[in-house]
C-alpha positions as CSV (number, residue, x, y, z in Angstrom):
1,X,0.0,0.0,0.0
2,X,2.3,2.4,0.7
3,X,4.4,1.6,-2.0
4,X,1.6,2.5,-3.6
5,X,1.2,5.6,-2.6
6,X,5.2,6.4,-3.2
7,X,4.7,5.3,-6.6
8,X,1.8,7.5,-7.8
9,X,3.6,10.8,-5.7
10,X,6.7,10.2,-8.1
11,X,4.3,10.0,-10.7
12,X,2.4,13.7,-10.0
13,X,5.5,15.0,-8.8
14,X,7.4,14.1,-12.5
15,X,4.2,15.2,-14.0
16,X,4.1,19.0,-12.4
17,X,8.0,19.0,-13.4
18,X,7.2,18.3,-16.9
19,X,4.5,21.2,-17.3
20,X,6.2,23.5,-15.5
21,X,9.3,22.8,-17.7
22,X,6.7,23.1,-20.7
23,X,5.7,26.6,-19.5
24,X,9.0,27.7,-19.0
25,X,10.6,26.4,-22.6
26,X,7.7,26.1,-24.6
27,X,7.7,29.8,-25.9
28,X,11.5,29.2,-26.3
29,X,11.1,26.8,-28.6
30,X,8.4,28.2,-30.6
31,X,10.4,31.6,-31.1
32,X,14.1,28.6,-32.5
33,X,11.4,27.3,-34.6
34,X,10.1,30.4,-36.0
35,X,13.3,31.6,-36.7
36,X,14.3,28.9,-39.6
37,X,10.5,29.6,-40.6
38,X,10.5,31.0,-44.4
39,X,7.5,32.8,-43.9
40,X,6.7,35.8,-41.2
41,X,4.0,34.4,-40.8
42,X,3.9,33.1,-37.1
43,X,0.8,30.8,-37.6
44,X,2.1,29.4,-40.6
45,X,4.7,27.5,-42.2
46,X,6.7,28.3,-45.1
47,X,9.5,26.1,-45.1
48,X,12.8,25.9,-43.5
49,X,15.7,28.7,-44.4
50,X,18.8,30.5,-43.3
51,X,18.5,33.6,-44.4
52,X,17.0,35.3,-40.9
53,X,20.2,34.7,-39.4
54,X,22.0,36.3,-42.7
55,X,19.5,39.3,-42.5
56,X,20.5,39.6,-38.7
57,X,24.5,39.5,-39.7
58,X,23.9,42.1,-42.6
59,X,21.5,44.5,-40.5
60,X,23.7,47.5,-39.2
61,X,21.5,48.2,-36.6
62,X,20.7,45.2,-34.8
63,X,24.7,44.7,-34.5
64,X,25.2,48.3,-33.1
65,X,22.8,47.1,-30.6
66,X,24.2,44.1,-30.2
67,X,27.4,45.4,-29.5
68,X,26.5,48.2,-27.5
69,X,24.6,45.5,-25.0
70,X,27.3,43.0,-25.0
71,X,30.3,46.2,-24.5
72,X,28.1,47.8,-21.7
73,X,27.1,44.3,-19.7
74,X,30.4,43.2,-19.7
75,X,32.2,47.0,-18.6
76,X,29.8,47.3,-15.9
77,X,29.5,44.1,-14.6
78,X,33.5,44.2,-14.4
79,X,33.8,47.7,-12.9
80,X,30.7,46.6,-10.7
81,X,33.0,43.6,-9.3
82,X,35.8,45.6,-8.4
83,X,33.4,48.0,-6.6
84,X,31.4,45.6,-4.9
85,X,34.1,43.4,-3.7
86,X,35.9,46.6,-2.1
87,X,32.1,47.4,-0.9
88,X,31.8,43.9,0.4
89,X,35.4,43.6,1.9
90,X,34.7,47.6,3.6
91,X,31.2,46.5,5.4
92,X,32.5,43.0,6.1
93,X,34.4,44.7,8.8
94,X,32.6,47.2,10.1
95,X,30.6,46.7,13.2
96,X,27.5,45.0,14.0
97,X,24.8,48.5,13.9
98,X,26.6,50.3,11.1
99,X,26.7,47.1,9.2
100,X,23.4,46.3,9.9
101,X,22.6,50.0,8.4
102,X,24.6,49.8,5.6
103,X,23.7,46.4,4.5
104,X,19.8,47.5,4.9
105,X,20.8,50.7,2.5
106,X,22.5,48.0,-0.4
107,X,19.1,46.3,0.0
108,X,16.8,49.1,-1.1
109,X,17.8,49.5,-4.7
110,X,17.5,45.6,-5.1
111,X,13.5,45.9,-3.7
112,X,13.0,49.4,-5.1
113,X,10.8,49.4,-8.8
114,X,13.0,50.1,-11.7
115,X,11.2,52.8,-13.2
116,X,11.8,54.9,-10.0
117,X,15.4,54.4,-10.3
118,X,15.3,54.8,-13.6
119,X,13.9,58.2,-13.4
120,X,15.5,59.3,-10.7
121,X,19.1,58.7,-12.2
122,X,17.7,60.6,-15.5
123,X,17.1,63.6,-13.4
124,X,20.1,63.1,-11.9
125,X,22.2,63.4,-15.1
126,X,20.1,66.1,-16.6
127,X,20.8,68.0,-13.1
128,X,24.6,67.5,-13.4
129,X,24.7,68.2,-16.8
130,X,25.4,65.4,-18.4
131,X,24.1,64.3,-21.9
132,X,21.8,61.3,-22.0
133,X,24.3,58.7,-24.2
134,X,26.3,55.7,-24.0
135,X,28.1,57.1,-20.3
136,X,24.7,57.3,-18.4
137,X,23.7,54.1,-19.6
138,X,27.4,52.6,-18.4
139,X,27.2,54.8,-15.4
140,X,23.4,53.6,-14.3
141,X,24.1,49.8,-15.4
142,X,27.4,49.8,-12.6
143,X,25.1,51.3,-10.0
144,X,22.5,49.0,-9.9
145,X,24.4,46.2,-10.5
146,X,27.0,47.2,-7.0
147,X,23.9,45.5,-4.8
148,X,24.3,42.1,-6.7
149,X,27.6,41.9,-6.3
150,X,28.0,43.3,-3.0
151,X,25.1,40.4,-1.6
152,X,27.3,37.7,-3.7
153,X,30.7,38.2,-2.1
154,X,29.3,39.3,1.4
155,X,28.7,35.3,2.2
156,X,31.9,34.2,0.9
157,X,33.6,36.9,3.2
158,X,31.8,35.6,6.3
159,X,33.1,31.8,5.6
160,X,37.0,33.1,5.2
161,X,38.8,33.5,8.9
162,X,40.4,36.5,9.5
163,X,43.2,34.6,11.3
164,X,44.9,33.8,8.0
165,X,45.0,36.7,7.0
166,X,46.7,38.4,10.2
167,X,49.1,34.9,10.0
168,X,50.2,36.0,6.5
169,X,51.0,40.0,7.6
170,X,52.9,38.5,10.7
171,X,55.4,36.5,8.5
172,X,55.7,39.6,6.7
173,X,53.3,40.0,3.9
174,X,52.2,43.1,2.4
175,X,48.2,44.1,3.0
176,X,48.2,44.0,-0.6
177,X,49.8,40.7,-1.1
178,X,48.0,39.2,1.6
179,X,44.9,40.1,0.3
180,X,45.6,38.8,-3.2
181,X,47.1,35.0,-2.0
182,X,44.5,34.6,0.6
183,X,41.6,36.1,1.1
184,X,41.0,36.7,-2.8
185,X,40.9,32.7,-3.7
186,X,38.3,32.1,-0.8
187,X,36.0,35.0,-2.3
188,X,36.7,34.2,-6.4
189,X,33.7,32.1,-6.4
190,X,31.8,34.7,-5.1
191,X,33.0,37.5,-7.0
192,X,32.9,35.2,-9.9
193,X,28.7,34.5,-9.3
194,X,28.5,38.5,-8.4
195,X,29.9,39.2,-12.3
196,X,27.8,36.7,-13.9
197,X,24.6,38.1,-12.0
198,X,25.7,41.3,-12.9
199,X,26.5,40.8,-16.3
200,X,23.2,39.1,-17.1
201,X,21.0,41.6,-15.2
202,X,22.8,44.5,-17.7
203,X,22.1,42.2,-20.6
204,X,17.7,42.0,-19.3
205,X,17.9,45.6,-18.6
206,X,15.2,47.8,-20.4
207,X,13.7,50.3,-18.1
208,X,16.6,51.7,-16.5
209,X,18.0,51.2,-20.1
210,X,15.4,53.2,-21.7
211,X,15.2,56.2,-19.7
212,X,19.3,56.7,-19.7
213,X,20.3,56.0,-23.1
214,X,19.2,59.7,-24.7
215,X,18.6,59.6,-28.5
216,X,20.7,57.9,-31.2
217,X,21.8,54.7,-29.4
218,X,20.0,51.0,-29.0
219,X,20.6,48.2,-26.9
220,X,18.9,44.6,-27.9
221,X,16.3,45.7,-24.9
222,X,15.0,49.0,-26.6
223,X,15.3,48.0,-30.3
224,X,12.8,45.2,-29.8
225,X,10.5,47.9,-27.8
226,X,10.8,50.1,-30.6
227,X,9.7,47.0,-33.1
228,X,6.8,45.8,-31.2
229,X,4.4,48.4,-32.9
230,X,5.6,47.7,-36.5
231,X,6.0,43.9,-35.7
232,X,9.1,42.2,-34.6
233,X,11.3,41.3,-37.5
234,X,12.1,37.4,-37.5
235,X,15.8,38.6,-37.6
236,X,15.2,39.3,-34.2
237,X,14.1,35.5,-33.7
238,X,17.2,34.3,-35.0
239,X,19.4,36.8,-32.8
240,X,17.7,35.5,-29.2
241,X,18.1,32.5,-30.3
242,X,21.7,32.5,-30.6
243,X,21.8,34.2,-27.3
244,X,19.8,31.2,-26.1
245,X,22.2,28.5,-27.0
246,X,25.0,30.6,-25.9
247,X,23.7,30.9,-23.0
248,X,22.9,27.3,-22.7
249,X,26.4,26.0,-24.0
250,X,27.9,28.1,-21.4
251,X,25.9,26.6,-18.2
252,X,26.5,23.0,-19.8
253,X,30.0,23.7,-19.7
254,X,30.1,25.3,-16.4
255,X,28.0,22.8,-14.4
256,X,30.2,19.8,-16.4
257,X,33.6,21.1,-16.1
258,X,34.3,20.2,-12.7
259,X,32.8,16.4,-12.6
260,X,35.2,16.4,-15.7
261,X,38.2,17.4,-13.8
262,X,37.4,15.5,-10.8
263,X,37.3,12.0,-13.1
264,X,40.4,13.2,-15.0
Protein backbone atom coordinates (compact mmCIF):
# COMPACT_ATOMS: atom_id res chain seq x y z
CA UNK A 1 0.00 0.00 0.00
CA UNK A 2 2.30 2.37 0.72
CA UNK A 3 4.35 1.55 -1.96
CA UNK A 4 1.56 2.47 -3.63
CA UNK A 5 1.24 5.59 -2.64
CA UNK A 6 5.25 6.41 -3.19
CA UNK A 7 4.71 5.28 -6.60
CA UNK A 8 1.80 7.53 -7.78
CA UNK A 9 3.55 10.78 -5.67
CA UNK A 10 6.74 10.21 -8.06
CA UNK A 11 4.26 10.04 -10.72
CA UNK A 12 2.36 13.75 -9.96
CA UNK A 13 5.48 15.01 -8.85
CA UNK A 14 7.44 14.12 -12.52
CA UNK A 15 4.15 15.17 -14.02
CA UNK A 16 4.14 19.04 -12.44
CA UNK A 17 7.96 19.04 -13.38
CA UNK A 18 7.23 18.27 -16.94
CA UNK A 19 4.48 21.18 -17.25
CA UNK A 20 6.16 23.51 -15.52
CA UNK A 21 9.26 22.76 -17.75
CA UNK A 22 6.66 23.12 -20.67
CA UNK A 23 5.69 26.61 -19.53
CA UNK A 24 9.03 27.74 -18.96
CA UNK A 25 10.57 26.43 -22.58
CA UNK A 26 7.71 26.06 -24.59
CA UNK A 27 7.70 29.80 -25.86
CA UNK A 28 11.47 29.15 -26.29
CA UNK A 29 11.07 26.80 -28.63
CA UNK A 30 8.40 28.19 -30.60
CA UNK A 31 10.42 31.63 -31.06
CA UNK A 32 14.12 28.62 -32.47
CA UNK A 33 11.44 27.34 -34.57
CA UNK A 34 10.14 30.37 -36.00
CA UNK A 35 13.33 31.57 -36.65
CA UNK A 36 14.28 28.86 -39.65
CA UNK A 37 10.48 29.59 -40.63
CA UNK A 38 10.55 30.96 -44.44
CA UNK A 39 7.51 32.82 -43.87
CA UNK A 40 6.75 35.78 -41.23
CA UNK A 41 3.96 34.43 -40.82
CA UNK A 42 3.90 33.14 -37.14
CA UNK A 43 0.80 30.77 -37.57
CA UNK A 44 2.14 29.36 -40.60
CA UNK A 45 4.74 27.54 -42.25
CA UNK A 46 6.69 28.31 -45.13
CA UNK A 47 9.47 26.07 -45.07
CA UNK A 48 12.85 25.86 -43.48
CA UNK A 49 15.66 28.70 -44.35
CA UNK A 50 18.82 30.53 -43.33
CA UNK A 51 18.45 33.60 -44.41
CA UNK A 52 17.03 35.31 -40.90
CA UNK A 53 20.18 34.68 -39.37
CA UNK A 54 22.05 36.34 -42.73
CA UNK A 55 19.51 39.27 -42.49
CA UNK A 56 20.50 39.61 -38.69
CA UNK A 57 24.55 39.49 -39.73
CA UNK A 58 23.91 42.12 -42.58
CA UNK A 59 21.49 44.55 -40.51
CA UNK A 60 23.65 47.49 -39.23
CA UNK A 61 21.53 48.18 -36.63
CA UNK A 62 20.74 45.21 -34.81
CA UNK A 63 24.66 44.70 -34.51
CA UNK A 64 25.16 48.33 -33.07
CA UNK A 65 22.80 47.08 -30.61
CA UNK A 66 24.21 44.07 -30.21
CA UNK A 67 27.45 45.35 -29.46
CA UNK A 68 26.47 48.17 -27.48
CA UNK A 69 24.62 45.48 -25.04
CA UNK A 70 27.29 42.98 -24.97
CA UNK A 71 30.29 46.16 -24.48
CA UNK A 72 28.12 47.81 -21.75
CA UNK A 73 27.13 44.27 -19.70
CA UNK A 74 30.35 43.22 -19.65
CA UNK A 75 32.24 47.05 -18.60
CA UNK A 76 29.78 47.33 -15.91
CA UNK A 77 29.54 44.06 -14.60
CA UNK A 78 33.50 44.17 -14.41
CA UNK A 79 33.77 47.71 -12.93
CA UNK A 80 30.66 46.63 -10.67
CA UNK A 81 32.96 43.61 -9.34
CA UNK A 82 35.81 45.59 -8.44
CA UNK A 83 33.37 47.96 -6.61
CA UNK A 84 31.45 45.57 -4.93
CA UNK A 85 34.08 43.44 -3.68
CA UNK A 86 35.92 46.57 -2.07
CA UNK A 87 32.08 47.42 -0.95
CA UNK A 88 31.77 43.91 0.44
CA UNK A 89 35.39 43.63 1.92
CA UNK A 90 34.69 47.55 3.62
CA UNK A 91 31.17 46.50 5.41
CA UNK A 92 32.47 43.05 6.05
CA UNK A 93 34.38 44.75 8.83
CA UNK A 94 32.57 47.25 10.09
CA UNK A 95 30.59 46.75 13.20
CA UNK A 96 27.54 44.97 14.03
CA UNK A 97 24.84 48.54 13.93
CA UNK A 98 26.58 50.27 11.07
CA UNK A 99 26.72 47.05 9.20
CA UNK A 100 23.40 46.29 9.89
CA UNK A 101 22.64 49.98 8.41
CA UNK A 102 24.64 49.76 5.57
CA UNK A 103 23.65 46.43 4.54
CA UNK A 104 19.78 47.53 4.95
CA UNK A 105 20.76 50.67 2.47
CA UNK A 106 22.54 47.95 -0.38
CA UNK A 107 19.14 46.31 0.03
CA UNK A 108 16.83 49.10 -1.05
CA UNK A 109 17.76 49.49 -4.75
CA UNK A 110 17.46 45.58 -5.09
CA UNK A 111 13.50 45.93 -3.72
CA UNK A 112 13.04 49.39 -5.14
CA UNK A 113 10.83 49.44 -8.79
CA UNK A 114 12.99 50.09 -11.71
CA UNK A 115 11.19 52.75 -13.20
CA UNK A 116 11.83 54.88 -10.02
CA UNK A 117 15.41 54.40 -10.32
CA UNK A 118 15.31 54.80 -13.57
CA UNK A 119 13.88 58.17 -13.41
CA UNK A 120 15.50 59.34 -10.70
CA UNK A 121 19.13 58.71 -12.24
CA UNK A 122 17.70 60.61 -15.49
CA UNK A 123 17.05 63.57 -13.37
CA UNK A 124 20.10 63.05 -11.89
CA UNK A 125 22.23 63.37 -15.12
CA UNK A 126 20.15 66.14 -16.60
CA UNK A 127 20.79 67.98 -13.06
CA UNK A 128 24.60 67.47 -13.43
CA UNK A 129 24.68 68.16 -16.81
CA UNK A 130 25.45 65.38 -18.42
CA UNK A 131 24.05 64.29 -21.91
CA UNK A 132 21.83 61.26 -22.04
CA UNK A 133 24.30 58.69 -24.17
CA UNK A 134 26.26 55.70 -24.00
CA UNK A 135 28.12 57.07 -20.35
CA UNK A 136 24.66 57.35 -18.44
CA UNK A 137 23.72 54.09 -19.58
CA UNK A 138 27.43 52.61 -18.40
CA UNK A 139 27.19 54.84 -15.40
CA UNK A 140 23.45 53.60 -14.34
CA UNK A 141 24.09 49.79 -15.40
CA UNK A 142 27.40 49.79 -12.62
CA UNK A 143 25.15 51.34 -10.05
CA UNK A 144 22.45 49.03 -9.92
CA UNK A 145 24.38 46.16 -10.50
CA UNK A 146 26.96 47.15 -7.03
CA UNK A 147 23.92 45.55 -4.77
CA UNK A 148 24.27 42.05 -6.67
CA UNK A 149 27.64 41.88 -6.32
CA UNK A 150 27.97 43.34 -3.01
CA UNK A 151 25.09 40.39 -1.62
CA UNK A 152 27.27 37.73 -3.73
CA UNK A 153 30.67 38.22 -2.12
CA UNK A 154 29.29 39.27 1.44
CA UNK A 155 28.72 35.26 2.17
CA UNK A 156 31.89 34.17 0.90
CA UNK A 157 33.60 36.88 3.17
CA UNK A 158 31.79 35.57 6.33
CA UNK A 159 33.06 31.77 5.59
CA UNK A 160 37.00 33.11 5.23
CA UNK A 161 38.84 33.45 8.93
CA UNK A 162 40.35 36.49 9.54
CA UNK A 163 43.21 34.58 11.32
CA UNK A 164 44.86 33.84 7.96
CA UNK A 165 45.04 36.69 6.97
CA UNK A 166 46.73 38.39 10.22
CA UNK A 167 49.12 34.94 9.97
CA UNK A 168 50.23 36.01 6.47
CA UNK A 169 50.96 39.96 7.60
CA UNK A 170 52.91 38.54 10.75
CA UNK A 171 55.38 36.54 8.49
CA UNK A 172 55.69 39.58 6.66
CA UNK A 173 53.31 40.04 3.95
CA UNK A 174 52.19 43.15 2.36
CA UNK A 175 48.24 44.15 2.97
CA UNK A 176 48.25 43.95 -0.56
CA UNK A 177 49.79 40.74 -1.08
CA UNK A 178 47.98 39.24 1.60
CA UNK A 179 44.89 40.11 0.34
CA UNK A 180 45.63 38.79 -3.25
CA UNK A 181 47.12 35.05 -2.00
CA UNK A 182 44.49 34.61 0.59
CA UNK A 183 41.65 36.15 1.09
CA UNK A 184 41.02 36.71 -2.75
CA UNK A 185 40.92 32.73 -3.67
CA UNK A 186 38.30 32.10 -0.82
CA UNK A 187 36.01 34.96 -2.29
CA UNK A 188 36.71 34.25 -6.38
CA UNK A 189 33.70 32.11 -6.44
CA UNK A 190 31.82 34.73 -5.06
CA UNK A 191 33.00 37.47 -7.01
CA UNK A 192 32.88 35.22 -9.93
CA UNK A 193 28.65 34.48 -9.34
CA UNK A 194 28.47 38.47 -8.39
CA UNK A 195 29.94 39.22 -12.29
CA UNK A 196 27.80 36.72 -13.92
CA UNK A 197 24.59 38.13 -11.96
CA UNK A 198 25.73 41.33 -12.87
CA UNK A 199 26.53 40.76 -16.28
CA UNK A 200 23.18 39.08 -17.14
CA UNK A 201 21.00 41.60 -15.17
CA UNK A 202 22.77 44.50 -17.70
CA UNK A 203 22.11 42.17 -20.57
CA UNK A 204 17.67 42.03 -19.25
CA UNK A 205 17.94 45.62 -18.64
CA UNK A 206 15.22 47.85 -20.37
CA UNK A 207 13.71 50.26 -18.14
CA UNK A 208 16.59 51.73 -16.52
CA UNK A 209 17.96 51.18 -20.08
CA UNK A 210 15.40 53.24 -21.72
CA UNK A 211 15.21 56.23 -19.72
CA UNK A 212 19.30 56.72 -19.69
CA UNK A 213 20.29 56.03 -23.13
CA UNK A 214 19.17 59.75 -24.71
CA UNK A 215 18.56 59.57 -28.52
CA UNK A 216 20.71 57.93 -31.19
CA UNK A 217 21.81 54.69 -29.35
CA UNK A 218 19.97 50.98 -28.95
CA UNK A 219 20.59 48.24 -26.87
CA UNK A 220 18.86 44.57 -27.85
CA UNK A 221 16.27 45.68 -24.93
CA UNK A 222 15.03 49.01 -26.57
CA UNK A 223 15.32 47.99 -30.25
CA UNK A 224 12.84 45.21 -29.83
CA UNK A 225 10.54 47.87 -27.76
CA UNK A 226 10.84 50.07 -30.61
CA UNK A 227 9.74 47.03 -33.05
CA UNK A 228 6.77 45.80 -31.20
CA UNK A 229 4.39 48.43 -32.88
CA UNK A 230 5.59 47.73 -36.48
CA UNK A 231 6.04 43.90 -35.66
CA UNK A 232 9.05 42.24 -34.57
CA UNK A 233 11.34 41.34 -37.47
CA UNK A 234 12.07 37.36 -37.48
CA UNK A 235 15.82 38.55 -37.62
CA UNK A 236 15.25 39.30 -34.17
CA UNK A 237 14.13 35.53 -33.67
CA UNK A 238 17.17 34.30 -34.98
CA UNK A 239 19.39 36.84 -32.75
CA UNK A 240 17.72 35.55 -29.21
CA UNK A 241 18.08 32.46 -30.30
CA UNK A 242 21.69 32.52 -30.56
CA UNK A 243 21.81 34.24 -27.27
CA UNK A 244 19.77 31.18 -26.06
CA UNK A 245 22.18 28.55 -26.99
CA UNK A 246 24.96 30.57 -25.90
CA UNK A 247 23.67 30.85 -22.97
CA UNK A 248 22.93 27.26 -22.71
CA UNK A 249 26.44 25.98 -23.97
CA UNK A 250 27.92 28.08 -21.38
CA UNK A 251 25.92 26.58 -18.18
CA UNK A 252 26.49 23.00 -19.80
CA UNK A 253 29.96 23.72 -19.75
CA UNK A 254 30.13 25.34 -16.39
CA UNK A 255 28.03 22.81 -14.39
CA UNK A 256 30.16 19.78 -16.37
CA UNK A 257 33.58 21.14 -16.11
CA UNK A 258 34.29 20.20 -12.74
CA UNK A 259 32.80 16.44 -12.55
CA UNK A 260 35.20 16.43 -15.70
CA UNK A 261 38.19 17.40 -13.81
CA UNK A 262 37.39 15.46 -10.78
CA UNK A 263 37.28 11.99 -13.15
CA UNK A 264 40.35 13.15 -14.96
Amino acid sequence: MNKTKDNILKIVENFYLVIILIFLYAPIVTMMVLSFNNSKSRTQWGGFTLRWYEEMFEASTVMDALSNTLIIAFASALIAAVIGTAAAIAINSMRRIPKTIVMGITNIPMLNADIVTGISLMLAFIAFGISLGFKTILIAHITFNIPYVILSVMPKLKQTSKSIYEAAMDLGATPIYAFFKVVFPDILPGVLSGFLLAFTMSLDDFIITHFTRGAGINTLSTLIYSEVRRGIRPSMYALSSIIFSAVLILLIITNFAPNFKKEK
